[in-house]
TORGUMI-502718 format. One line per field, with one value per atom (N, C-alpha, C): residue number from 1; z, x, y. Coordinates in steps of 0.02 Angstrom, whole numbers. Atoms other than C-alpha are relative to their C-alpha. Layout:
N
seq	(NUM  ...)
zz	(Z  ...)
xx	(X  ...)
yy	(Y  ...)
***
This chain:
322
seq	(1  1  1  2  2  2  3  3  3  4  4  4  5  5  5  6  6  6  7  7  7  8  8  8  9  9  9  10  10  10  11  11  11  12  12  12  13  13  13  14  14  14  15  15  15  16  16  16  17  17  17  18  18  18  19  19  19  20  20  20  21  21  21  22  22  22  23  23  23  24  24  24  25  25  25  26  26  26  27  27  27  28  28  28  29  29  29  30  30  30  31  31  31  32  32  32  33  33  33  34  34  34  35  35  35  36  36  36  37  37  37  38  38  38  39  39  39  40  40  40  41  41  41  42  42  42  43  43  43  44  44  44  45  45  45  46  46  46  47  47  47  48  48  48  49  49  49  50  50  50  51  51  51  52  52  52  53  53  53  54  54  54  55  55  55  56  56  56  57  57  57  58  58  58  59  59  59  60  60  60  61  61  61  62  62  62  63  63  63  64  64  64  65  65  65  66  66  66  67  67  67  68  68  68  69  69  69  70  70  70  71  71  71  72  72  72  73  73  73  74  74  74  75  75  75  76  76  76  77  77  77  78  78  78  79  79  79  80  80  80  81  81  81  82  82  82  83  83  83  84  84  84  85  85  85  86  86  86  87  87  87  88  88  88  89  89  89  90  90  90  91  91  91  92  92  92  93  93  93  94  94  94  95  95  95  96  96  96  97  97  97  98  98  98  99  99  99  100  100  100  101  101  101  102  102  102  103  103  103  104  104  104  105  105  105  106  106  106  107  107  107  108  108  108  109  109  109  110  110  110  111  111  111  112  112  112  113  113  113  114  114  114  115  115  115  116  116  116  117  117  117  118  118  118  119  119  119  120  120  120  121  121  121  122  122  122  123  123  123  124  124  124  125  125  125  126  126  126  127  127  127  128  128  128  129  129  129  130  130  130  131  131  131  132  132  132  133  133  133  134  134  134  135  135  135  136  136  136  137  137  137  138  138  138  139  139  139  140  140  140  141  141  141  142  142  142  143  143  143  144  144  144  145  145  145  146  146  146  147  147  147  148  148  148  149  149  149  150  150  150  151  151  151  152  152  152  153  153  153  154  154  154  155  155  155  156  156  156  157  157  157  158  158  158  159  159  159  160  160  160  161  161  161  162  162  162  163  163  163  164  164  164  165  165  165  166  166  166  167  167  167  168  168  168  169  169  169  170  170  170  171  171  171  172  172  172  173  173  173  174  174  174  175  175  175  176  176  176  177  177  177  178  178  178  179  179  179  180  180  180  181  181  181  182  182  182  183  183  183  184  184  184  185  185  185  186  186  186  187  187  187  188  188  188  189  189  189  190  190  190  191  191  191  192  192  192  193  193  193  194  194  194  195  195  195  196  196  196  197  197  197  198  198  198  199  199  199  200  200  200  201  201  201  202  202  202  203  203  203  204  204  204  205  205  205  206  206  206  207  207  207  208  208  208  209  209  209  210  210  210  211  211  211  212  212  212  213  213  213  214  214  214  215  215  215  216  216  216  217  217  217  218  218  218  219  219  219  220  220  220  221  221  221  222  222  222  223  223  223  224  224  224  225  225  225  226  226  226  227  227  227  228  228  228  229  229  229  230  230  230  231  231  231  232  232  232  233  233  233  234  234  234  235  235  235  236  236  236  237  237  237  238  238  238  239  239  239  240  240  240  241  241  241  242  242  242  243  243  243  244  244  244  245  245  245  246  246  246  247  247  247  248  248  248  249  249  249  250  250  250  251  251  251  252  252  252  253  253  253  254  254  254  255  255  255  256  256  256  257  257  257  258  258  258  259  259  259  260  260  260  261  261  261  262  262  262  263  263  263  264  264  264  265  265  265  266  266  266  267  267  267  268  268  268  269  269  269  270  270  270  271  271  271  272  272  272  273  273  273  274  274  274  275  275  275  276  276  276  277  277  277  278  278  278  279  279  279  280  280  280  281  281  281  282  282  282  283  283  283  284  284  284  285  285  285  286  286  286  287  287  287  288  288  288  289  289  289  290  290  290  291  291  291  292  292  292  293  293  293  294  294  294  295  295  295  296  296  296  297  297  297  298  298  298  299  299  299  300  300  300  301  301  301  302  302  302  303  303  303  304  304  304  305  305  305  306  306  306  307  307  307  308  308  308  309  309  309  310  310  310  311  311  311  312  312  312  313  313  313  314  314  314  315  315  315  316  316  316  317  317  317  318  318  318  319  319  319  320  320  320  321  321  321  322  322  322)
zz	(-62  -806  51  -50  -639  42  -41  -534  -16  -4  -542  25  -49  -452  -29  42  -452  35  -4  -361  0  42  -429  -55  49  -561  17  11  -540  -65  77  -710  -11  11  -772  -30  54  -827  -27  11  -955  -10  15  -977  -50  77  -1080  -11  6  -1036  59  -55  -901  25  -37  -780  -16  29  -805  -38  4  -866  -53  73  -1037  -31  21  -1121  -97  67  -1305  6  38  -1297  46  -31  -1219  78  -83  -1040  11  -48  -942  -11  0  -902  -47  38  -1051  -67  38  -1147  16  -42  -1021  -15  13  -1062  -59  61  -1244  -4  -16  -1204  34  -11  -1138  102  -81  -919  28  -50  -812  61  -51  -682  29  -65  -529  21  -42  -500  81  -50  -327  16  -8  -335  -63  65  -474  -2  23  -542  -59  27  -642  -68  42  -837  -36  30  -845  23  -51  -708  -27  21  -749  67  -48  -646  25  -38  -533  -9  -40  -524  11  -36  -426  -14  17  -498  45  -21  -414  -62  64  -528  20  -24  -430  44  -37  -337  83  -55  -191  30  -3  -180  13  8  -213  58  -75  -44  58  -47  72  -12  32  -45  3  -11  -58  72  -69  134  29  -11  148  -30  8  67  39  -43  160  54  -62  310  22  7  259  30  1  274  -48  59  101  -7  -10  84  -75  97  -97  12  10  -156  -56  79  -293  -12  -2  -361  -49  16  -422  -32  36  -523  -9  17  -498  -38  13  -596  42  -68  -421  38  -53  -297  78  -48  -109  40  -57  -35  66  -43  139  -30  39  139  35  -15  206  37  -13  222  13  -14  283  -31  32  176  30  -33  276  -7  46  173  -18  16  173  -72  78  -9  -9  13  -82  -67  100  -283  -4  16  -342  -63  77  -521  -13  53  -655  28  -31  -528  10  0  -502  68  -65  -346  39  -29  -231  83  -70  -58  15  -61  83  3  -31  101  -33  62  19  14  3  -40  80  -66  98  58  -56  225  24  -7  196  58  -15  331  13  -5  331  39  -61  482  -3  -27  442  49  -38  561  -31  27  537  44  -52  599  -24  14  590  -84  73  436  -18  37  303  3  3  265  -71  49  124  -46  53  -45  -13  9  -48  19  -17  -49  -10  -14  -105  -60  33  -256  -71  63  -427  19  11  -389  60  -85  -207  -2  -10  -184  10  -5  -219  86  -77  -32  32  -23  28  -16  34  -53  53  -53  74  -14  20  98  -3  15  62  69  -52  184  -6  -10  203  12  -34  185  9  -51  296  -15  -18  309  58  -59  412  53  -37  438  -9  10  420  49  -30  575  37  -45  638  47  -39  764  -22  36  713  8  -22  825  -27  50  700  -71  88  545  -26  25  457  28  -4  479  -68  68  321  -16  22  201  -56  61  75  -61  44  -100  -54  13  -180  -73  62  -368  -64  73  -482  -18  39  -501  -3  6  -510  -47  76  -684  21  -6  -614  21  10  -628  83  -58  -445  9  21  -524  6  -4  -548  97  -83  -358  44  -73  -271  -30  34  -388  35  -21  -307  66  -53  -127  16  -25  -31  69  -74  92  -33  -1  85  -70  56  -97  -18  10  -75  73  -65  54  -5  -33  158  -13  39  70  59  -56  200  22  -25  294  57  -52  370  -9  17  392  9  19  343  8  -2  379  -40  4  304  3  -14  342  27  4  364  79  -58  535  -4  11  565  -17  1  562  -82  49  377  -57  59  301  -10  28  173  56  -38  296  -55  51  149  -67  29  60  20  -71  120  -18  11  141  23  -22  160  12  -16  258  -34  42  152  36  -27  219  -62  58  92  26  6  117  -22  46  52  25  -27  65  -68  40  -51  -22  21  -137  -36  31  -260  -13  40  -331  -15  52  -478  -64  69  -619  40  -17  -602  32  -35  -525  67  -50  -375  -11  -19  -352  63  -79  -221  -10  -20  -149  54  -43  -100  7  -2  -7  15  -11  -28  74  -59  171  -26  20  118  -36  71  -63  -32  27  -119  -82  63  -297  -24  33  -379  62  -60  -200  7  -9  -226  -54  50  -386  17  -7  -300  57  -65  -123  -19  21  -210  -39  34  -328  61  -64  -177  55  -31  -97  -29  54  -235  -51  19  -306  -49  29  -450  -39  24  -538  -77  61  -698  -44  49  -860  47  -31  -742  -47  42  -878  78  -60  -699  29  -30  -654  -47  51  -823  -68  67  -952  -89  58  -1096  12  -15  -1023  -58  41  -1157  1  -25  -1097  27  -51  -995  52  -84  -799  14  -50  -700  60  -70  -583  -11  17  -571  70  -59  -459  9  -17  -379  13  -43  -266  27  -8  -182  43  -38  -30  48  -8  32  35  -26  115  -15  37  26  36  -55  119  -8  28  1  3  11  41  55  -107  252  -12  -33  263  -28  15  178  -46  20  134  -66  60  -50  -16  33  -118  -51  59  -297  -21  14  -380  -72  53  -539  -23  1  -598  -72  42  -693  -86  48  -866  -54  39  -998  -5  0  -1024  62  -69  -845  29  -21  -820  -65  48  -971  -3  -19  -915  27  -38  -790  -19  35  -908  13  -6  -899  95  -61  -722  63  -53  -628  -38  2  -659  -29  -2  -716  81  -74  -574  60  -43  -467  37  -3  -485  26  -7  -468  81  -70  -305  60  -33  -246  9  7  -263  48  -39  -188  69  -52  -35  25  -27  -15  -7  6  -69  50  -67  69  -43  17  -64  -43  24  -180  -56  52  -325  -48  50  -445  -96  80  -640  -23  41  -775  -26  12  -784  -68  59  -960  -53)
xx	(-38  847  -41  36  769  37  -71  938  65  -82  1114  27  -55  1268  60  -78  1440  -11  -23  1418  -62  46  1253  -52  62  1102  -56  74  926  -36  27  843  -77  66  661  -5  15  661  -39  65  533  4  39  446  39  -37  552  75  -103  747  -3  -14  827  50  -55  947  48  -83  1110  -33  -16  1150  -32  39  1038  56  -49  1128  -12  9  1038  -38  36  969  25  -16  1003  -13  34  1010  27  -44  1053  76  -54  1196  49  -28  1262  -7  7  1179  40  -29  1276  82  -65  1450  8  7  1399  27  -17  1409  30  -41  1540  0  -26  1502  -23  4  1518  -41  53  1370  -2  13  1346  -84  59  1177  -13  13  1129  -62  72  962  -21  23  873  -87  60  692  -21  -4  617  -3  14  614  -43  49  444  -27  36  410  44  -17  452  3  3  494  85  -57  658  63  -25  809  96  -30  958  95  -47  1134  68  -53  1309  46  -30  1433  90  -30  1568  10  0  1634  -21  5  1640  -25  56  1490  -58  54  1415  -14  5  1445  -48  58  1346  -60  55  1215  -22  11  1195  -11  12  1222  -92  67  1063  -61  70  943  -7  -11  1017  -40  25  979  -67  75  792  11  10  837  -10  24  788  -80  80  609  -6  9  526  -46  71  362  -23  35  266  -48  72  127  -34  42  4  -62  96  -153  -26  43  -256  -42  85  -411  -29  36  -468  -41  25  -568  3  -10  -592  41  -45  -445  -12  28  -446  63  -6  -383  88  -54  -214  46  -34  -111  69  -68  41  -11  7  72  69  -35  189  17  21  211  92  -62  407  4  -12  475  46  -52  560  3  -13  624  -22  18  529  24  -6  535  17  -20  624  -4  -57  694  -47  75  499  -4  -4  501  -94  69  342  1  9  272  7  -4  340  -29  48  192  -69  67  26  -56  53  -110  -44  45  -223  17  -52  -116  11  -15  -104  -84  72  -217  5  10  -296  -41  26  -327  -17  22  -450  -27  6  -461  -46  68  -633  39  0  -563  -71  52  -699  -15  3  -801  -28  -15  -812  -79  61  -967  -42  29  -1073  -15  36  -1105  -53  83  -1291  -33  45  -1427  18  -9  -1344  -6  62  -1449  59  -55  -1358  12  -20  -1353  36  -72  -1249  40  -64  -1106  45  -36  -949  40  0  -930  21  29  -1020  14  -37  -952  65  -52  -869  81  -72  -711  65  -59  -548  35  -66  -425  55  -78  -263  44  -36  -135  53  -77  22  39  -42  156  -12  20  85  59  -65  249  -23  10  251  -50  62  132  -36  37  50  -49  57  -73  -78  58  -245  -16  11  -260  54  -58  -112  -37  46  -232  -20  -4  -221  -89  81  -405  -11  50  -513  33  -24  -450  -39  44  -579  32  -10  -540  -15  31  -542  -3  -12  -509  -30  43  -645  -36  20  -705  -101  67  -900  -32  41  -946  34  -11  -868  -75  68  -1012  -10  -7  -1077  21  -45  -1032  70  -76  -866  44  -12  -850  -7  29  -943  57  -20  -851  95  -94  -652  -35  17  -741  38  -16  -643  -37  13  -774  -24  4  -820  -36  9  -839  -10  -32  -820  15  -30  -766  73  -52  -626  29  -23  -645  -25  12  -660  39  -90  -551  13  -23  -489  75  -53  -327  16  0  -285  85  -83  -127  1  -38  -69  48  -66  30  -1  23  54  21  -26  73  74  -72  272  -14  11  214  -8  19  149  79  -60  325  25  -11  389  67  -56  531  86  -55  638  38  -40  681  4  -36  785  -54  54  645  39  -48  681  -88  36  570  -19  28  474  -73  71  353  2  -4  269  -59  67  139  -31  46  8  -53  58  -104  -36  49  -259  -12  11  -266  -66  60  -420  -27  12  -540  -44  53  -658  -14  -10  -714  33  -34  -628  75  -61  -457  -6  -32  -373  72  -89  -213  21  -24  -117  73  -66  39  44  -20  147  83  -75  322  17  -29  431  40  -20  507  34  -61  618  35  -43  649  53  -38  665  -16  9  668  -69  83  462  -34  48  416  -71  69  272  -55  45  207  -18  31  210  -38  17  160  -115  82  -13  -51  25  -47  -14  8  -25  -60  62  -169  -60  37  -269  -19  -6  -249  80  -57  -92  -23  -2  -42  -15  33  -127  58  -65  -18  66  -67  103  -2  26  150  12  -1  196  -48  59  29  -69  48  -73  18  -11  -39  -20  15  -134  7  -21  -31  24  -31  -13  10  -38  1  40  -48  125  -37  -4  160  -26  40  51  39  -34  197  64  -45  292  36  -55  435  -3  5  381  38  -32  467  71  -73  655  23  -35  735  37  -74  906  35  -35  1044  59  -58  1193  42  -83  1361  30  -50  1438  -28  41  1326  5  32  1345  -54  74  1201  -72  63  1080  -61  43  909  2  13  880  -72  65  693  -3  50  644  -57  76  495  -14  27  441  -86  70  269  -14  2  193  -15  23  162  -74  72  24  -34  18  16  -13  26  14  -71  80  -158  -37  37  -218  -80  55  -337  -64  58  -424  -11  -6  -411  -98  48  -603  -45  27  -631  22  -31  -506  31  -23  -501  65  -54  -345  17  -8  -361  4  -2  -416  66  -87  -243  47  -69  -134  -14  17  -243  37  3  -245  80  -66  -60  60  -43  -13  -6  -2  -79  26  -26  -5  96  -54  168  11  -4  132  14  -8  134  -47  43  28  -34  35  13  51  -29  77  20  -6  127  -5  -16  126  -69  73  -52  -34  -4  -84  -50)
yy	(-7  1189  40  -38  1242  16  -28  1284  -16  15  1291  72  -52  1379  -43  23  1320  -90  61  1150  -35  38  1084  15  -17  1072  -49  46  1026  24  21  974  -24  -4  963  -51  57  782  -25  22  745  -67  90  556  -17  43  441  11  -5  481  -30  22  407  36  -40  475  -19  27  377  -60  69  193  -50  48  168  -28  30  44  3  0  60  55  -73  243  32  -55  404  17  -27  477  68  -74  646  -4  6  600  -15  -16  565  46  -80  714  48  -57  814  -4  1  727  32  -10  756  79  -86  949  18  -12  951  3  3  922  -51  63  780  32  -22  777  -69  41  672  -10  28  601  -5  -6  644  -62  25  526  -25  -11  461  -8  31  438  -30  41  339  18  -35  342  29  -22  337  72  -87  495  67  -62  675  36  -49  805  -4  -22  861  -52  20  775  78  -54  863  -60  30  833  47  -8  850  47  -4  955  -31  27  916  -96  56  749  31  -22  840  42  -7  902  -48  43  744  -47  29  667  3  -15  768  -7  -2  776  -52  59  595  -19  9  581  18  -5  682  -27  51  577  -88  75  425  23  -27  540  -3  -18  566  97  -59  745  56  -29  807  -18  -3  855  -14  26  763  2  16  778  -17  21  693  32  -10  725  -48  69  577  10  3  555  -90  34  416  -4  5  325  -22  45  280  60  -38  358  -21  23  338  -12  -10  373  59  -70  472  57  -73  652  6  2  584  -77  66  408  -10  15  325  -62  80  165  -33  23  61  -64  76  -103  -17  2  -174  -28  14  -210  -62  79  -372  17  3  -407  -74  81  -557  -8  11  -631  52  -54  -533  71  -62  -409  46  -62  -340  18  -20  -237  -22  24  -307  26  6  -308  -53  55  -423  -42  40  -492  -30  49  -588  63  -53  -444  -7  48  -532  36  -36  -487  74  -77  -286  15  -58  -196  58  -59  -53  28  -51  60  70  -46  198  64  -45  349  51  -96  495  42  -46  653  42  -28  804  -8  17  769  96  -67  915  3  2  987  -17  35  914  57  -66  1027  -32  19  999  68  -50  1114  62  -87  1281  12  -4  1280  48  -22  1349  72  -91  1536  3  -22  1502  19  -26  1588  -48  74  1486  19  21  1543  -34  36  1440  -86  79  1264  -18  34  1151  11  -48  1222  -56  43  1119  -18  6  1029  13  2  1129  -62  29  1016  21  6  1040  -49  24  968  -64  41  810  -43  27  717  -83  84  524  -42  15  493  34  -72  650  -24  8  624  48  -12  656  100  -79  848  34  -28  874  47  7  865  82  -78  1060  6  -11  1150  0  -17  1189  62  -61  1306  -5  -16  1406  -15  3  1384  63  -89  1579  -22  -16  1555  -44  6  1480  42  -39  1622  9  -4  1692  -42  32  1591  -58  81  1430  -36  28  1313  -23  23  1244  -61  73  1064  -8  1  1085  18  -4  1169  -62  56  1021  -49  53  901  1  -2  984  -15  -14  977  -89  67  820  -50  27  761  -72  74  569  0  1  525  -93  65  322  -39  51  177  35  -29  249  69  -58  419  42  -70  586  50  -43  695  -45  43  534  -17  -1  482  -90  92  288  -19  53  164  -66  74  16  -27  38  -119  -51  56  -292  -18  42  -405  -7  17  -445  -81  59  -610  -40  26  -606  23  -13  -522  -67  60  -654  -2  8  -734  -30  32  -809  53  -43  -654  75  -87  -494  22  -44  -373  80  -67  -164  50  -42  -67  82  -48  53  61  -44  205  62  -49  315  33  -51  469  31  -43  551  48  -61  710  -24  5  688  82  -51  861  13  -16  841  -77  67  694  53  -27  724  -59  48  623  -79  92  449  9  -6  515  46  -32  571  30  -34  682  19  -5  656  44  7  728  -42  30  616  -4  -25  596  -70  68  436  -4  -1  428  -33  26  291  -23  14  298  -55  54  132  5  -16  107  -41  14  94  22  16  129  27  -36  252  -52  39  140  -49  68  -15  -3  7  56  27  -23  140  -46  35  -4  -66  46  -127  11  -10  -28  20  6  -41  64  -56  133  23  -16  119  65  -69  279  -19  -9  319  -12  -22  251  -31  17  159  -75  75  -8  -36  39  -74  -50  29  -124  -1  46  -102  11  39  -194  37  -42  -71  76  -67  98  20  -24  186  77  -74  364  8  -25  447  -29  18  382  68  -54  524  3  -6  523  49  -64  685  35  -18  741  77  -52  909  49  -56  982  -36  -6  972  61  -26  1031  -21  10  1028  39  -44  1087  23  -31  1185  13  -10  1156  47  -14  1234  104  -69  1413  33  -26  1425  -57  34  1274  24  -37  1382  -50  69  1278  33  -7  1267  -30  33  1238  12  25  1190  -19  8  1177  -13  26  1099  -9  8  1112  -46  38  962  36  -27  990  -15  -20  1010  -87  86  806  -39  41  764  3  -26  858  -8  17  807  -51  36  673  -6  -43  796  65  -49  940  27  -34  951  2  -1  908  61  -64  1034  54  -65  1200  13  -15  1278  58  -45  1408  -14  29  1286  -31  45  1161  41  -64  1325  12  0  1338  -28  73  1176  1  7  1158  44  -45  1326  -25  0  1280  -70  50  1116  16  -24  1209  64  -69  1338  73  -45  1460  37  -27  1567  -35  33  1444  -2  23  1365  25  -17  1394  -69  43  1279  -29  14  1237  31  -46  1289  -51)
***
């Protein structure tokens, strides 16, 4: 459990339960009747992702609460691990959604069709030349990410923020290797769009406008971790909106076929507004766990992640990194 009061609970859901409505195995919701309390699903995620969800305890409670995610006035953040590289250091994926065959959530529109509108803002500075005994200093310093908002304008884009905590005996490899300046095609501190012509959305089946974002927090090794925020939380939208731009989440069976680890897709963060308190905001925070970072266990730091994380949480850093 990561909160409760008298008129809700947010819950630490690990990989492999579902929120309500299993019909031949277990969920929340009915673990919770089991013990005796009826809970209201505010939202759900999926059964393969872990992390937050935020339950009603009341009916009447559960109203507003719900209202505000219709609203888009609840702040969500994922957090993502790619085996990809080459993403820039911040995207809007803008790709409407349809249900094709066997009820599989897709894009609107024919692969072909998706474009993508790269933007360079200032590029970072290159870790080259600062020779093994450099001061980790000196190592191209990270892009703060902010809070960008769904289409920030480029003189929006955070400045550079140092990276304090690998420490004197962190190797200079490992430093250059967290550094996010152009690593790949469309990789930098650029900021990228996609999205298809109106012309190319399929016209023969309902379609639902979908926008999803992302800050690029680290690449290393063969992955990326992003944070990202579903804007209009359709259901798969981040799995199908990242795999649709050729970058699916590590371990998603969605998109490959020999997933046999955990989904690398973990429900962060959570903030809200408590009627029931005077209006007072509520933030949550979930930090992934030991299996989610498992993959990059030798590429990022533990000190680093706790870093990396704080500053995209606007705060000192993270736990759970273990």
């Amino acid at each position: 459990m990561i909160y409760e009061d008298e008129a809700i609970l947010v819950l630490d859901k690990p990989v492999g339960i579902s929120v309500m409505g299993e019909r031949h195995d277990t969920d929340l919701v009915t673990l919770a009747g089991d013990d005796g309390e009826e809970l209201f699903p505010v939202h759900r995620i999926d059964k393969v992702t872990s992390g937050l969800v935020l339950f009603a305890r009341q009916l009447r409670f559960h109203g507003d609460l719900t209202r505000q995610f219709q609203r888009r006035t609840v702040d969500k953040r994922y957090l993502v691990l790619t085996r990809t590289r080459g993403l820039p250091a911040s995207g809007t994926v803008d790709l409407p959604l349809s249900v094709g065959r066997k009820s599989r959530v897709r894009v609107a529109a024919n692969r072909a069709d998706i474009m993508a509108d790269l933007a360079e803002v200032a590029p970072l500075a290159e870790v080259a030349d600062l020779g093994e005994g450099a001061p980790l200093a000196e190592v191209a310093p990270l892009a703060e990410v902010a809070d960008l908002g769904e289409v920030a304008p480029l003189a929006e884009v955070a400045p550079l923020a140092e990276v304090a905590d690998l420490g004197e005996a962190a190797p200079l490899a490992e430093a250059a290797r967290a550094e996010v300046g152009p690593t790949g095609a469309g990789a930098g501190a650029g900021v990228g769009r996609w999205t298809v012509p109106p012309a190319a959305v399929f016209p023969h089946v309902r379609t639902y406008p979908s926008v999803t974002t992302f800050i690029r927090v680290w690449e290393g090794g063969e992955y990326t971790l992003l944070a990202v925020t579903p804007v209009s939380g359709r259901r798969h939208q981040i799995r199908v909106h990242l795999a649709w731009i050729g970058h699916p989440i590590e371990g998603d069976p969605l998109f490959g076929r020999d997933a046999t680890a955990r989904t690398l897709l973990h429900s962060w963060r959570l903030a809200f507004d408590a009627a029931w308190a005077g209006g007072s905001r509520i933030e949550v925070e979930a930090p992934p766990g030991a299996d989610f970072w498992a993959p990059v266990r030798t590429h990022l730091p533990a000190g680093l992640a706790a870093t990396l994380l704080g500053n995209v949480a606007g705060g000192s850093g993270i736990g759970g990194f273990a």
